[in-house]
Backbone bond lengths (Angstrom), bond angles and torsions (degrees), N, CA, C in turn:
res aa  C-N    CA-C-N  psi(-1)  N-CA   C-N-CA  omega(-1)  CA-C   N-CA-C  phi
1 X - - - 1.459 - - 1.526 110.76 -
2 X 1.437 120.50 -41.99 1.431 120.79 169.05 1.515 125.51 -60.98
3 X 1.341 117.44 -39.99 1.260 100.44 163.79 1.431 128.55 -93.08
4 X 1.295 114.25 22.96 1.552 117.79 159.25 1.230 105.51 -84.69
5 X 1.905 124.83 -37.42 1.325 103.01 -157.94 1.738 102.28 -93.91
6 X 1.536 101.94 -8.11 1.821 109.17 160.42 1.649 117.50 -60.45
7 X 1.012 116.31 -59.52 1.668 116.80 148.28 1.136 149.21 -53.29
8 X 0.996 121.58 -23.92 1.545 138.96 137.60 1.422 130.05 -52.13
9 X 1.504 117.87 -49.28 1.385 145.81 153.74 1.534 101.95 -37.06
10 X 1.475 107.77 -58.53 1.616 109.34 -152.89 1.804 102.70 -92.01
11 X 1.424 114.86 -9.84 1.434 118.32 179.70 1.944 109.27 -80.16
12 X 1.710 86.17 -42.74 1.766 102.94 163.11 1.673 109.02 -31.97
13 X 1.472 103.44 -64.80 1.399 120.32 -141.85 2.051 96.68 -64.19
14 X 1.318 92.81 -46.13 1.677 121.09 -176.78 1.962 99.17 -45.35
15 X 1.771 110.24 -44.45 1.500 98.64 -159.66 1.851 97.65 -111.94
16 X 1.820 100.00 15.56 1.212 110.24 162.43 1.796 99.81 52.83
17 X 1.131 109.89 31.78 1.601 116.20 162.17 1.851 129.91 -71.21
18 X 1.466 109.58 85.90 1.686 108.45 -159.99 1.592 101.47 -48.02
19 X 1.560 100.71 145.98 1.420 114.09 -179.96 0.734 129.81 -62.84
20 X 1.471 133.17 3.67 1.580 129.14 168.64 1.212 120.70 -95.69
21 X 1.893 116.78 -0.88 0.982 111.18 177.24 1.629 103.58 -110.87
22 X 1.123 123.73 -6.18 1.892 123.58 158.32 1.462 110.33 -90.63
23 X 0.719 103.79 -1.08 1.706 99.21 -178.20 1.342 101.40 -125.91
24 X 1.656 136.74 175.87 1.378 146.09 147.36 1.532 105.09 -69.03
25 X 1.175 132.86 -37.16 1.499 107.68 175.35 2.037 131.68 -22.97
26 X 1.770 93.81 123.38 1.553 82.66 -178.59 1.857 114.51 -78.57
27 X 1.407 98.56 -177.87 1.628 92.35 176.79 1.501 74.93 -146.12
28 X 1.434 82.38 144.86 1.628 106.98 174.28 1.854 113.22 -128.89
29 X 1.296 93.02 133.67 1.591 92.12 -148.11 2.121 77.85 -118.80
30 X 1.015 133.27 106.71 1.757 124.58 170.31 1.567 108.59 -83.66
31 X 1.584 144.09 150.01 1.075 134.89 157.41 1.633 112.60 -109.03
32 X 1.059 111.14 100.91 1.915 98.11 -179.12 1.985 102.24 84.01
33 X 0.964 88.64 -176.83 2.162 100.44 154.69 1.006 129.05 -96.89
34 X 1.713 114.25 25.29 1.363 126.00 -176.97 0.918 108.74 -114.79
35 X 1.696 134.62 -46.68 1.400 143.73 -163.09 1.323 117.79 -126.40
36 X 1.498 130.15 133.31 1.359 138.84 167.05 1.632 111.35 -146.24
37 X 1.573 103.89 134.78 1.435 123.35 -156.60 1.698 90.29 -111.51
38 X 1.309 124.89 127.55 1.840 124.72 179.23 1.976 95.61 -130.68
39 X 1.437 79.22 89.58 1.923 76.65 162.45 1.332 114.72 -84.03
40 X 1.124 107.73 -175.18 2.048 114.41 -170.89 1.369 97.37 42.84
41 X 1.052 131.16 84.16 1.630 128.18 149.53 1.315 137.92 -108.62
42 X 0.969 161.38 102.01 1.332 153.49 -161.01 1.861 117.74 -52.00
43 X 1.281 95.85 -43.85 1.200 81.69 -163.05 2.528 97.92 177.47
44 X 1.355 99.90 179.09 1.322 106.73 -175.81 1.336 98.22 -102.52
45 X 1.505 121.84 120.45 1.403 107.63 148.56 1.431 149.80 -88.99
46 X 1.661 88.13 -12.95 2.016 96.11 -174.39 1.744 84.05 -178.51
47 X 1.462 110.92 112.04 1.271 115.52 163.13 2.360 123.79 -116.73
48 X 1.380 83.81 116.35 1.367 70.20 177.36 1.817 106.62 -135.48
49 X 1.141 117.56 -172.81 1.865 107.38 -174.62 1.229 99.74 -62.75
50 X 1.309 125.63 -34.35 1.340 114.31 -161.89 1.251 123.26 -93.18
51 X 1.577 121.86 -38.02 1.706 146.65 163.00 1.163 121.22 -119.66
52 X 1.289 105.95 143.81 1.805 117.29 -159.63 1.377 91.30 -143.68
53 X 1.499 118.24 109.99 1.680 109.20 158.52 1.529 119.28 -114.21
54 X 0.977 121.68 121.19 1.803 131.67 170.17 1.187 124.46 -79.35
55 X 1.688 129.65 118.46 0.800 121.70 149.89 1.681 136.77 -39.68
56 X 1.356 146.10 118.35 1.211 131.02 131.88 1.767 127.31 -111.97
57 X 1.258 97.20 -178.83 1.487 117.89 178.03 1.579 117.69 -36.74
58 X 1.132 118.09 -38.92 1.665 128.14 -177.04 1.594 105.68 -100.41
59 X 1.491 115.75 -45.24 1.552 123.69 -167.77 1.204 110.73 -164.97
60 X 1.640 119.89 -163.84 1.311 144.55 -162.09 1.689 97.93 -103.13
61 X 0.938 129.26 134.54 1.388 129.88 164.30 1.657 105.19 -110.90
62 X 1.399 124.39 109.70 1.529 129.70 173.42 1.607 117.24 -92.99
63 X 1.412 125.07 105.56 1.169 108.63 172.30 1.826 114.21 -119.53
64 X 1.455 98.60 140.15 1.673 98.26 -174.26 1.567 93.42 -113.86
65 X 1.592 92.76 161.09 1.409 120.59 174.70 1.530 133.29 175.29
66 X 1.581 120.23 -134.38 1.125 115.69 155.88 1.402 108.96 -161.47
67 X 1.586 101.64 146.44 1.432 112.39 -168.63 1.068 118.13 92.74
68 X 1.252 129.92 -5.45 1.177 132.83 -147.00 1.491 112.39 -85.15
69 X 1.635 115.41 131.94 1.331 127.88 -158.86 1.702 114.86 -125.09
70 X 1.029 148.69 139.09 1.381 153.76 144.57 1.579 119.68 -58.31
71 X 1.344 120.56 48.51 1.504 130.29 -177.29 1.270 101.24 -39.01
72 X 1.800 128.29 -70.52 1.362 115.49 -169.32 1.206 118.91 -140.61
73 X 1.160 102.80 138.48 2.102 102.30 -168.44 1.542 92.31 -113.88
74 X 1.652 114.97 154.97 1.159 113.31 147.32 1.582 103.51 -147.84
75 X 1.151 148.00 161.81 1.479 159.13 168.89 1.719 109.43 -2.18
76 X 1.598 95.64 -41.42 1.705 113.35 -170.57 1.177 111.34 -108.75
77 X 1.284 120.14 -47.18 1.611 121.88 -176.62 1.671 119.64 -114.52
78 X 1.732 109.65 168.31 1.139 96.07 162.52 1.453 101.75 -167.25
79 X 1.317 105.03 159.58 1.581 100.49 -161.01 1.619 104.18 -128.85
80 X 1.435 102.88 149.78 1.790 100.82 -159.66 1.840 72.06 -129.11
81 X 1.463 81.86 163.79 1.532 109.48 176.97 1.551 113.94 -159.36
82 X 1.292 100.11 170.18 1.811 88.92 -173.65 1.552 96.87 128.17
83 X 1.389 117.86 -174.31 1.438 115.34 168.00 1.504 96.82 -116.75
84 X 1.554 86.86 123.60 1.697 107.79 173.22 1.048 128.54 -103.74
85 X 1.758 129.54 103.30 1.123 144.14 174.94 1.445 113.40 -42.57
86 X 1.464 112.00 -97.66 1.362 117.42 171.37 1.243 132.62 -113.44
87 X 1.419 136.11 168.46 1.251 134.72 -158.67 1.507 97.58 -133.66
88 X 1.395 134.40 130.73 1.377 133.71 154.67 1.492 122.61 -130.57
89 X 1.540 112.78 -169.88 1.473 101.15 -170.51 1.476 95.36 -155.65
90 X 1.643 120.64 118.82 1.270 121.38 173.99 1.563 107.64 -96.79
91 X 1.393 123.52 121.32 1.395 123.21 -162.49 1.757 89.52 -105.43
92 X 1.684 90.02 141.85 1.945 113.25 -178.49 1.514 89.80 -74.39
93 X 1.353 113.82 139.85 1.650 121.90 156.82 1.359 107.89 -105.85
């Protein structure tokens, strides 16, 4: 199993494919304190104006604020808006 994912790793590296799109790892991209884009996500866990937590692949992503809205979802991404205080990350063991 290790040297598949060493070869795999190193075939990645060769077609320079960023890791969030070979792997489930999310990427979280914020614009300003208004906008944040979370690709690779699993799923919603608890949305309200004020706190929004997302499932992904590694952990929990918690974000607080206000206003805060789910403008656009699709399978892969999803984009929050609103004014966003803080951002954290509860990681699965």
């Amino acid at each position: 199993m290790r040297k598949r994912k060493k070869v795999q790793s190193r075939f990645e590296r060769v077609l320079e494919i960023p890791k969030e799109i070979s792997s489930n790892e999310p990427k979280i991209t914020i614009m300003g304190f208004n906008e944040m884009l979370i690709e690779n996500y699993k799923g919603i866990l608890e949305y309200q104006e004020f706190y929004i937590r997302i499932n992904t692949y590694i952990g929990i992503i918690n974000i607080n604020g206000f206003n805060l809205n789910l403008t656009e979802m699709t399978s892969d991404d999803i984009m929050i808006t609103g004014k966003i205080e803080t951002v954290d990350f509860e990681e699965i063991e």
